[in-house]
N, C-alpha and C positions, 0 to 999 in steps of 0.2 A: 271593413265591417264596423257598424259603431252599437253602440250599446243606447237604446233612448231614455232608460233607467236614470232616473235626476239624483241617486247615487252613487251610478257610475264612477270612476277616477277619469279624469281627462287624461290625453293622452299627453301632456307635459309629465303627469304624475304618477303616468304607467313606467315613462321615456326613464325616468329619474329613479324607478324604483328597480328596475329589469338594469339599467348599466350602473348603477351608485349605489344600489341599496338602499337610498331613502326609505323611512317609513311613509304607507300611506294614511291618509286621514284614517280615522275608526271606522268611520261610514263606509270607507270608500273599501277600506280595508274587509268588512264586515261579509259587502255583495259581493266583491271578488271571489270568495271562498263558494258564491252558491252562484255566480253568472256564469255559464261556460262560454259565451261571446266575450267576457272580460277575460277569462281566462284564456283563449286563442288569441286575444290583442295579445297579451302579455307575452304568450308564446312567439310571435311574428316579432316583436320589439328583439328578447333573446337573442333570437336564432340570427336577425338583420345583425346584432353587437358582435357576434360571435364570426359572422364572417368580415365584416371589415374588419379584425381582430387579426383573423386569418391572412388577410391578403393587404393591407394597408398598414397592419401596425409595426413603428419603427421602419418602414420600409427601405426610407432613405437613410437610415441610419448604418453607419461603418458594421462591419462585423465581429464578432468577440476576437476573432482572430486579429485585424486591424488596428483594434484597440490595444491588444495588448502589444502589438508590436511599434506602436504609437510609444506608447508608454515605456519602452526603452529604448529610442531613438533608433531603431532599424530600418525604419520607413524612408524611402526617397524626398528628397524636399519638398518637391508638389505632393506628392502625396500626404506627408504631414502637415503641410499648410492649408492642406483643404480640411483635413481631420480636425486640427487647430481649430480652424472658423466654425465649424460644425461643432464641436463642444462649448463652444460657447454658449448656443442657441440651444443646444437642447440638453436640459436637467440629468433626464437617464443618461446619457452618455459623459455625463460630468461626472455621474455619481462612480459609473464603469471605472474611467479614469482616477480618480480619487482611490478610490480601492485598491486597484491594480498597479498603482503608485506606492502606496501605506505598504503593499505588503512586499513590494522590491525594495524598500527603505529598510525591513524585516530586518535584522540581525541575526541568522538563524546559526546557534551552534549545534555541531555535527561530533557525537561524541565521539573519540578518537579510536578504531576499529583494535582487537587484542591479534586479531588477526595478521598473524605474519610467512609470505610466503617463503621467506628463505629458512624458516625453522621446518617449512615441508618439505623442501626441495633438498640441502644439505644432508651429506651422507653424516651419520652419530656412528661414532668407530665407540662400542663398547667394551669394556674389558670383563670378563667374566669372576664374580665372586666365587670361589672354590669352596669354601668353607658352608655353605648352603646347604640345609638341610635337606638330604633326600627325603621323597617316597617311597613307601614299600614298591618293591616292584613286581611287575606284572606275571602269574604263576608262568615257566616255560619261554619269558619273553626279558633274557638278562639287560636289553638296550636298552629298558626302561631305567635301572639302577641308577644312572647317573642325573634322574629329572627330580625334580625341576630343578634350572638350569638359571642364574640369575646373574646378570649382569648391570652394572653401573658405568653413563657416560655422561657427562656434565651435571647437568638439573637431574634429569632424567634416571630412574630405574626401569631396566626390562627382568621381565619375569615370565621364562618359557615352558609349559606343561605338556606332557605328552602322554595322552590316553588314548585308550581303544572304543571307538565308537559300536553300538550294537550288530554291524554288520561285520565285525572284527577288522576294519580299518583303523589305522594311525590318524590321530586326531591333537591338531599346536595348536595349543593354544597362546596368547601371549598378554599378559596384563602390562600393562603402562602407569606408571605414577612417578610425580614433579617432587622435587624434593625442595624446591623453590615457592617458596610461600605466594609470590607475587605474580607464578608461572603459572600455568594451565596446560590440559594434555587436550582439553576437548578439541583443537584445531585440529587432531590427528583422527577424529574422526572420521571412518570412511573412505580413509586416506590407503590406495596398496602401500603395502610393504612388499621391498625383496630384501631376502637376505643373504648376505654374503661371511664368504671366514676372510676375515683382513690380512692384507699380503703379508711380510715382511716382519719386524720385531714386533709389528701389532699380533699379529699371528701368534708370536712366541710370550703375549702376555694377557 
């Protein structure tokens, strides 16, 4: 379709302005806004950009995959040697590589995790502190007299409570604190616990 308006935009100036953005002349720009034959050119230029976009652009170009495995020598030697020649020739895949190089160059530090599994795994043989303040204990219920119940083993203090939940159930509870200024208890977050009474002279202390 053409437009026979001697304002029209040629179609160089449509071509230019629908794939690049160009601005058009003022004139040309002016009738655009009120031609609707100028304005279905422009549309047809678009939509034509849009599919070779679709189906031709980078075609022949390696894939992100290939590149990056270009870019830390995993590739077979024809295969790299063909990638090799092809980055030469084409800018976007230089730019790919260049990137994807910079940042395997990275010196990335990894800060050191506080996380340790043998402080979760290892049994803590506690000895029980005697001299710990009781709670009152519970009216009709003398087993409570002896809580709570506190024990120290290395870093570590345990501190065990025992009350009666609403439904008249036994209810442990147990606090945990580091007496290590540089220690942390959070790892034991989440963590089961079992407990045990320690065999032998642990037992008897």
């Amino acid at each position: 379709m053409d437009c026979l308006n001697s304002m029209a935009p040629t179609d160089e100036e449509l071509i230019s302005f629908a794939l690049d953005g160009e601005a058009l002349p003022e004139e040309a720009n002016n009738h655009l806004q009120q031609c609707e034959t100028c304005k279905q050119r422009l549309a047809a230029y678009k939509q034509a950009n849009v599919y070779l976009l679709s189906h031709l652009y980078r075609s022949q170009c390696p894939s992100g995959e290939q590149l990056s495995l270009y870019c830390a020598d995993l590739l077979p030697a024809d295969e790299r040697m063909s990638i090799a020649s092809h980055v030469k020739d084409c800018p976007l895949c230089a730019t790919e590589v260049e990137q994807s190089r910079s940042f395997l160059r990275m010196d990335i530090e990894i800060p050191a995790s506080s996380f340790s599994l043998r402080a979760l795994l290892h049994p803590i043989f506690a000895t029980r502190v005697i001299n710990a303040q009781p709670q009152f204990a519970v009216r009709g219920d003398a087993s409570t007299a002896t809580w709570p119940r506190q024990y120290k083993t290395e870093s570590v203090d345990l501190s065990f409570h025992l009350s009666l939940t609403s439904s008249g159930q036994h209810m442990l509870l147990g606090i945990m604190t580091s007496t290590d200024p540089d220690g942390s208890v959070d790892s034991f977050e989440g963590v089961p616990v079992e407990l045990y009474t320690a065999p032998g002279p642990l037992a008897a202390s």
